[in-house]
C-alpha positions as CSV (number, residue, x, y, z in Angstrom):
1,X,-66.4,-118.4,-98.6
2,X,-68.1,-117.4,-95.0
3,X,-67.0,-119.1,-92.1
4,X,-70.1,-119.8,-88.8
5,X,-69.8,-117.0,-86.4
6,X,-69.2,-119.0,-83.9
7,X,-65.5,-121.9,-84.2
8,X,-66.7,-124.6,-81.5
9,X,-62.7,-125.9,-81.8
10,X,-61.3,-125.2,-78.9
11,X,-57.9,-124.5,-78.5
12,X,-54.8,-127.7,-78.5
13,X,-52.8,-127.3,-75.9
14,X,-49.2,-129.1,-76.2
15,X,-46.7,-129.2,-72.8
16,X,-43.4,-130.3,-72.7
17,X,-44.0,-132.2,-75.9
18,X,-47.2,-133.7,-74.7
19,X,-50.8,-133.3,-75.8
20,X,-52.8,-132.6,-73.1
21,X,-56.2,-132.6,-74.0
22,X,-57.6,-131.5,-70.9
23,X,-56.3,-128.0,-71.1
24,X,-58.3,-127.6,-74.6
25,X,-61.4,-129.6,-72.8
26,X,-61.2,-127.2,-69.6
27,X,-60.1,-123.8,-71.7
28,X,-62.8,-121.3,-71.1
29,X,-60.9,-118.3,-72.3
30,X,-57.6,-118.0,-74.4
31,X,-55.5,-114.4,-75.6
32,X,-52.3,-114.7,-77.9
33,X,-51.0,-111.8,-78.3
34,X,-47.9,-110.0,-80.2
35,X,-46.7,-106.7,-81.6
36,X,-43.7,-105.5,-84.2
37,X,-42.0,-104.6,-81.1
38,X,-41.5,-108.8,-80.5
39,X,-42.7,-110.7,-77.1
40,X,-45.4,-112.5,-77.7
41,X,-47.3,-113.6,-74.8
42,X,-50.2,-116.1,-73.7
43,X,-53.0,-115.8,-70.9
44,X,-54.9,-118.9,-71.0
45,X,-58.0,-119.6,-68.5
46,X,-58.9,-123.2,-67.3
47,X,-62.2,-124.3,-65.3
48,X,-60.4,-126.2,-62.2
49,X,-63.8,-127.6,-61.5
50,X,-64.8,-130.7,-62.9
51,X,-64.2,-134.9,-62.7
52,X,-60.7,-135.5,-60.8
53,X,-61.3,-132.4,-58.9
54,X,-62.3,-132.3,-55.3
55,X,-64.0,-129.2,-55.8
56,X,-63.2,-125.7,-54.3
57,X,-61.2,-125.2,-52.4
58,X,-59.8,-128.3,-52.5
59,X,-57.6,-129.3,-54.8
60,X,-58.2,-127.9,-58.3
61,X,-57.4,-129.1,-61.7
62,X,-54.3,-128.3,-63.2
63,X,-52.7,-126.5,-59.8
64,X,-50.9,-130.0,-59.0
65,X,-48.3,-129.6,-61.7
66,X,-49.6,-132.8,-64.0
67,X,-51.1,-130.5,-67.0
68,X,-49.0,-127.1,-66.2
69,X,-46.3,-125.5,-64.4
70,X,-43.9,-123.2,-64.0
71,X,-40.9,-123.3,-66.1
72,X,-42.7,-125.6,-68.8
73,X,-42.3,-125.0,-72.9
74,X,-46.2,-124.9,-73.8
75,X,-47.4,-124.5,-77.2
76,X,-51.1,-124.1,-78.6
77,X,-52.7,-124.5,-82.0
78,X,-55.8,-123.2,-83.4
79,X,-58.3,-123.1,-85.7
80,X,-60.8,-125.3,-87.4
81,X,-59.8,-129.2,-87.7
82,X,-58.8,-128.2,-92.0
83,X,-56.9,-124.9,-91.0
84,X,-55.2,-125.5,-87.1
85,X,-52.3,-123.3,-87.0
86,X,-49.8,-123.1,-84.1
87,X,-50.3,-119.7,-82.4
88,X,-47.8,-120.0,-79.4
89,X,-44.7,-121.2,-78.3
90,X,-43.0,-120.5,-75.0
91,X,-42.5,-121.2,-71.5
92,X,-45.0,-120.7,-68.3
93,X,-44.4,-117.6,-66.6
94,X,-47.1,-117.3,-63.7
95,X,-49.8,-119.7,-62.6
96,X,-53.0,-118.1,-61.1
97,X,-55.7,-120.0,-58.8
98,X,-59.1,-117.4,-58.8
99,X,-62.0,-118.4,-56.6
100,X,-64.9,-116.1,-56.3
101,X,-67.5,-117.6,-55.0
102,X,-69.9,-118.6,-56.2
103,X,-67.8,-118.9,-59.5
104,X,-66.2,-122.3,-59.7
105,X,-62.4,-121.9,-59.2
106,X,-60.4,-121.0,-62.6
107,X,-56.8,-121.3,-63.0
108,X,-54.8,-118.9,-64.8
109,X,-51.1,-119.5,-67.5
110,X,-49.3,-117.0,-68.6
111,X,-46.6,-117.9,-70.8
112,X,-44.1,-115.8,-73.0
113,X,-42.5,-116.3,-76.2
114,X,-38.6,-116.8,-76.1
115,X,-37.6,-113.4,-76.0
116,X,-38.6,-113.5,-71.9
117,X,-35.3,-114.3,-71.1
118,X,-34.4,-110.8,-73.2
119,X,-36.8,-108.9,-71.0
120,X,-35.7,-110.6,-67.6
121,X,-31.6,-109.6,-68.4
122,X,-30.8,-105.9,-67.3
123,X,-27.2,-105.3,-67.8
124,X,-24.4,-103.1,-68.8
125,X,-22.5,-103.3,-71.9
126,X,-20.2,-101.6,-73.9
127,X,-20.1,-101.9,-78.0
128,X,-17.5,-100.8,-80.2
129,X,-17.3,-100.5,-84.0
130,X,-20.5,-102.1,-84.6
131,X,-24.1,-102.0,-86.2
132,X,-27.4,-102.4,-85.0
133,X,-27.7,-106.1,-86.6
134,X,-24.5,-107.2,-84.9
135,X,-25.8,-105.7,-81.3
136,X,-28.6,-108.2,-81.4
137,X,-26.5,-110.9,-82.6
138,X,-24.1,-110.8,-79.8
139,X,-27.3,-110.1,-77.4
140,X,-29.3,-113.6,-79.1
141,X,-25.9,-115.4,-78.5
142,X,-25.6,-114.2,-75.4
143,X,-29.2,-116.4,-74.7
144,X,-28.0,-119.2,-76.5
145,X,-30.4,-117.9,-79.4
146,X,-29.9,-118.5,-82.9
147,X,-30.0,-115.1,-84.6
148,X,-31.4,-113.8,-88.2
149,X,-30.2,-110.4,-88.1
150,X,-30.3,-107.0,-90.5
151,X,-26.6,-106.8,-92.1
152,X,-27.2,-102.8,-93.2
153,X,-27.6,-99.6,-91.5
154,X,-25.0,-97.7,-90.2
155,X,-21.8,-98.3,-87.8
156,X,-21.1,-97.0,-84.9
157,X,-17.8,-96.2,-83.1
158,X,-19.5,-97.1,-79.6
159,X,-22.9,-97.8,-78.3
160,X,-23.4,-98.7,-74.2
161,X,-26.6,-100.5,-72.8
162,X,-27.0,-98.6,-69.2
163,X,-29.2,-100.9,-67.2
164,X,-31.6,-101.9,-69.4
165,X,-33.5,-104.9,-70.2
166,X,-31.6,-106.7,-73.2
167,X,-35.3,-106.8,-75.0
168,X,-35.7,-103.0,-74.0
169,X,-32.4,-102.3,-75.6
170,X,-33.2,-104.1,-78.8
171,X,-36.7,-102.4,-78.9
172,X,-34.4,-98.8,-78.9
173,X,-32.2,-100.0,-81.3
174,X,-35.2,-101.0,-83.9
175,X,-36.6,-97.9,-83.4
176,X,-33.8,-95.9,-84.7
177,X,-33.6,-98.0,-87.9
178,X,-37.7,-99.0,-88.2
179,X,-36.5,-102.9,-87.6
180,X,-38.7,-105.3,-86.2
181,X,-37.8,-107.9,-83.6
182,X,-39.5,-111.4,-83.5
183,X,-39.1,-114.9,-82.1
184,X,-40.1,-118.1,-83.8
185,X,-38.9,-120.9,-82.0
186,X,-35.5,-120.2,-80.1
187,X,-34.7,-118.1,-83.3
188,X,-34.1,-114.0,-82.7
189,X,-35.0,-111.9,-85.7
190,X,-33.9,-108.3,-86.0
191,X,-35.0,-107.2,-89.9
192,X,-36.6,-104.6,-91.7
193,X,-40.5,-105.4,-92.5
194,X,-39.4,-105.5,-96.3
195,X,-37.2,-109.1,-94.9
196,X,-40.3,-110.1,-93.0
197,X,-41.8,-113.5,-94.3
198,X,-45.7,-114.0,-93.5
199,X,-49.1,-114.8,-95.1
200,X,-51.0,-112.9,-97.2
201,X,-54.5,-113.0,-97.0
202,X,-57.7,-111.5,-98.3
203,X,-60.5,-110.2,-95.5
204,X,-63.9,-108.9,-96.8
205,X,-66.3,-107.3,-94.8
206,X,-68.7,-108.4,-93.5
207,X,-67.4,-111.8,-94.5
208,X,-64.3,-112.0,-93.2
209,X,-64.4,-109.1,-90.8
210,X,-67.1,-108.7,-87.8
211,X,-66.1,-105.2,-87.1
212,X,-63.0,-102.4,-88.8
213,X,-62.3,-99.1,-88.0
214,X,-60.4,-97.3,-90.3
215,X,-58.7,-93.7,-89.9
216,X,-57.0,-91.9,-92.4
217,X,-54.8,-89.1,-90.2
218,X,-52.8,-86.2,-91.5
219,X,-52.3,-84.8,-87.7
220,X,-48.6,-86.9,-87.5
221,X,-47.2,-86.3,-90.9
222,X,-45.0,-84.6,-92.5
223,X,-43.5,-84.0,-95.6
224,X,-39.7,-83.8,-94.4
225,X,-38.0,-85.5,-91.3
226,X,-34.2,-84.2,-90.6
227,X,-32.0,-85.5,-88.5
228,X,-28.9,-83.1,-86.9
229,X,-25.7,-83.7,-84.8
230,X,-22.1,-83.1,-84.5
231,X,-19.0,-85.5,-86.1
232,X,-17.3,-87.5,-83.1
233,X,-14.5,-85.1,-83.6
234,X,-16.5,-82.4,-83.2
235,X,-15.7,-80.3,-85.9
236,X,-18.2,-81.2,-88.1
237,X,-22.0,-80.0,-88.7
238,X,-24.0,-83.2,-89.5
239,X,-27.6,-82.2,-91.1
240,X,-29.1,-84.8,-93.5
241,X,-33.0,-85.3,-94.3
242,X,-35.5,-87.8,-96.1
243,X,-38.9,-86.7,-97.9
244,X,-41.2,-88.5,-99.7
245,X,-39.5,-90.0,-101.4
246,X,-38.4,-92.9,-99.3
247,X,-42.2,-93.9,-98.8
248,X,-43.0,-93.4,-102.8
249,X,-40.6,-96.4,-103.1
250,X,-42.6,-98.3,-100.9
251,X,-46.3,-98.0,-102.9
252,X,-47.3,-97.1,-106.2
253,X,-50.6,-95.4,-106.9
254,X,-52.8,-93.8,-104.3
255,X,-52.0,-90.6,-102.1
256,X,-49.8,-90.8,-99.1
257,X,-49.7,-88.8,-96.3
258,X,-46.4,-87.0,-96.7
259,X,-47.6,-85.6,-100.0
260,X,-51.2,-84.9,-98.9
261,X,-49.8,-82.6,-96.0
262,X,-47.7,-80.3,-98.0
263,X,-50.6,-79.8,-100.3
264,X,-53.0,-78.9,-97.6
265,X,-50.7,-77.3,-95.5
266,X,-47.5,-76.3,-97.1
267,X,-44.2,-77.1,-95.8
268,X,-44.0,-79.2,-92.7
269,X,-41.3,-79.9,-91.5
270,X,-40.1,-82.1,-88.3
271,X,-36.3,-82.4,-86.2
272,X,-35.3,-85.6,-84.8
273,X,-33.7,-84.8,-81.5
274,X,-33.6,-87.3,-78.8
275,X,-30.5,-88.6,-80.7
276,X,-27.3,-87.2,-81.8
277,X,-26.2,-89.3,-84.7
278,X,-21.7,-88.8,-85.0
279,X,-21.8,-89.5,-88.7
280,X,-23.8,-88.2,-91.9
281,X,-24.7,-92.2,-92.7
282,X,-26.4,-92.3,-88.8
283,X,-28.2,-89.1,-89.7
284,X,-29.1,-90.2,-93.1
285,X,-30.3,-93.9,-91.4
286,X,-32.0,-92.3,-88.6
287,X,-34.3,-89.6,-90.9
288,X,-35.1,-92.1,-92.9
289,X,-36.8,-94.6,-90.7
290,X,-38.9,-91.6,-89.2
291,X,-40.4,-90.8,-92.1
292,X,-40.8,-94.3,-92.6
293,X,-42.4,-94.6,-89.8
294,X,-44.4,-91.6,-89.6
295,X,-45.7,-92.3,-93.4
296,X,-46.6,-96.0,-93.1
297,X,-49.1,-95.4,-90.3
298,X,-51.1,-92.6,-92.0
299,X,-53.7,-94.6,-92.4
300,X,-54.9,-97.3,-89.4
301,X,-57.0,-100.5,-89.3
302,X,-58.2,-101.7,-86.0
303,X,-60.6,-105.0,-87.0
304,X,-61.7,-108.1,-85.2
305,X,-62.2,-111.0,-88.0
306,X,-64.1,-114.3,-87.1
307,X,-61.0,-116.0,-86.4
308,X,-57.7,-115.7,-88.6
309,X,-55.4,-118.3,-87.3
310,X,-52.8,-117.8,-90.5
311,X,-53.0,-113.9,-89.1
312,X,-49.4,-113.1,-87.4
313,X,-47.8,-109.4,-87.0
314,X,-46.3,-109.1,-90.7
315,X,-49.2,-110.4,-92.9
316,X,-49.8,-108.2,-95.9
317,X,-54.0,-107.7,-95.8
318,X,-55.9,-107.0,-98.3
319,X,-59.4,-105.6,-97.4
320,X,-62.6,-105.4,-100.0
321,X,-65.9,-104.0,-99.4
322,X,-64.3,-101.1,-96.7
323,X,-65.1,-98.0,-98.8
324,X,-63.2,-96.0,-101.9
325,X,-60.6,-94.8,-100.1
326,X,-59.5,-97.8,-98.2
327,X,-60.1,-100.7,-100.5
328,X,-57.4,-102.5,-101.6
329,X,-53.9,-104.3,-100.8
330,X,-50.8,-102.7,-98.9
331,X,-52.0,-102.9,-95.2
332,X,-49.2,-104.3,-92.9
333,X,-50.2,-106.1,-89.6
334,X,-48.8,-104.5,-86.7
335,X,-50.4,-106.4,-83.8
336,X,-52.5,-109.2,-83.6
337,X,-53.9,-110.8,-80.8
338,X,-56.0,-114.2,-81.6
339,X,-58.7,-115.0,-78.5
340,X,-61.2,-118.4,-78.0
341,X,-63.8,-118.4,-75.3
342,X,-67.0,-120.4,-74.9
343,X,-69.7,-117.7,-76.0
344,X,-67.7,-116.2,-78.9
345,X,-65.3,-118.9,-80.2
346,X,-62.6,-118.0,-82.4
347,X,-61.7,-114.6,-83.0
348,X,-59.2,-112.6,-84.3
349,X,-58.4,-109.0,-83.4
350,X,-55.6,-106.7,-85.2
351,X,-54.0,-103.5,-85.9
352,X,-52.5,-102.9,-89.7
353,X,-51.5,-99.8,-91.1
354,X,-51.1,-98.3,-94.9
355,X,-49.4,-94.9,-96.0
356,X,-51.9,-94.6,-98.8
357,X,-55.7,-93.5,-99.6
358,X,-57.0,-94.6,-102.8
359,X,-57.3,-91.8,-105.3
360,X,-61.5,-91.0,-105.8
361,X,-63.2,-89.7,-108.3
């Protein structure tokens, strides 16, 4: 089933609890935006001009504090009437007034997601005997957040956050593991994809899909990661790896990159040094979440669909009518950034990734 190119629903616009419906009547431009590295932010436009305005540059619409402000929870659905889905949920972080004459005056929101108060708290602290899920538990209680946290991965006899954003902390400590750190609500999540819950859909092109571009890259893989250090004693050699084997546990069928690169050419492997892990279980955790990494993004999807509003970062895509080698399920959503204006309407633009190429004849 094709959708119009064009959704004429504009954009619902709740603050403080409150439907105002002359943010969705005024809206001329809207951008929700998030990654797997968690914040997800707003920038929504507003024509100031209009009945109950005096007219640049006197007083503009929604500039008096009635609609919008500072400091205010704001969330925003969207999405034809049968299929509105919340997009955003945060707080106003900046209000802009632009006048450029002889454009009639616009007012800009930007709003973040509840993990603002994460990026805006750069501190010291000192953990001991602890993992990487109970580090952001103590940083989510810290905010008065509830917390849904990873329970696994290795422990660590001590661990200091040197004047860093608590969200830029969180974002390191991911990384070493290949955890992903959302908000929904005034809840912090810290999991692995595998423990991330979202939609799965179906996108066909040129149905579903206005535009894809779709890379299959061998230049970043690799078909062995290892990871080396030194015990906390010292007197210790610490050398553990992961192969290709963690990603063929992942998938079944296809060819993935870690594979493919050995074959064309030979042995590659790659040392993970910007860390010294103290234990083999940190070295065995660390090399495994690069290859991770490394394998699940050999093959890219950068699309813009004619507006997706069940798409967050997490859906599982499947894509039909894309060509031999990319057809099929198993792309993850990595980014996804949902936009309404007047000329386009409702779009959707993403990023996904897949460690896999279909097998061709």
């Amino acid at each position: 089933m094709t959708e119009p190119a064009l959704a004429a629903t504009s954009p619902v616009f709740t603050v403080d609890g409150q439907l105002v419906r002359d943010l969705g009547r005024d809206c001329v431009r809207l951008e929700v935006s998030e990654g797997v590295e968690g914040l997800r932010t707003l920038q929504a436009h507003f024509l100031a001009t209009g009945a109950g305005a005096t007219g640049p540059p006197g007083r503009g619409l929604h500039l008096d504090g009635r609609t919008v402000d500072l400091a205010k929870t704001i969330k925003v659905s969207i999405g034809p009437d049968t299929e509105q889905r919340f997009v955003f949920d945060g707080v106003v972080s900046a209000v802009e007034a632009v006048l450029d004459d002889p454009q009639p005056l616009v007012v800009v929101v930007h709003a973040e997601d509840a993990l603002m108060r994460l990026r805006m708290s750069r501190g010291l602290r000192t953990f001991a005997d602890v993992t990487d899920g109970a580090m952001a538990q103590e940083i989510a209680t810290a905010h008065h957040l509830d917390a849904d946290v990873f329970g696994g991965g290795p422990t660590y006899d001590l661990v200091q956050q040197l004047n860093q954003s608590d969200l830029a902390f969180l974002r390191e400590r991911a990384r070493l593991i290949q955890a992903e750190i959302w908000c929904t609500g005034r809840t912090l999540h810290f999991q692995p994809r595998t423990e991330r819950d979202a939609p799965s859909l179906i996108l066909s092109y040129p149905a579903d899909v206005i535009s894809l571009r779709l890379c299959a890259d061998l230049s970043h893989q690799r078909h062995e990661v290892r990871v080396c250090g030194f015990s906390a004693r010292g007197d210790e050699i610490i050398d553990a790896g992961a192969g290709r084997e963690v990603i063929e546990a992942e998938v079944s069928g296809g060819r993935n990159g870690p594979a493919l690169v050995k074959d064309a050419l030979g042995p590659s492997v790659t040392f993970r040094i910007r860390e010294v892990p103290h234990t083999t279980a940190q070295a065995e955790a660390w090399a495994k979440a690069e290859m991770l990494r490394r394998a699940r993004q050999f093959v890219t999807a950068t699309g813009v669909t004619r507006g997706t509003a069940d798409m967050v970062v997490g859906s599982r895509l499947r894509l039909e009518s894309v060509g031999p080698s990319f057809d099929g399920g198993g792309y993850y959503v990595t980014r996804v950034t949902h936009t309404f204006d007047v000329v386009s309407g409702f779009r959707t633009h993403f990023d996904a990734e897949r460690p896999i190429v279909n097998e061709v004849s």
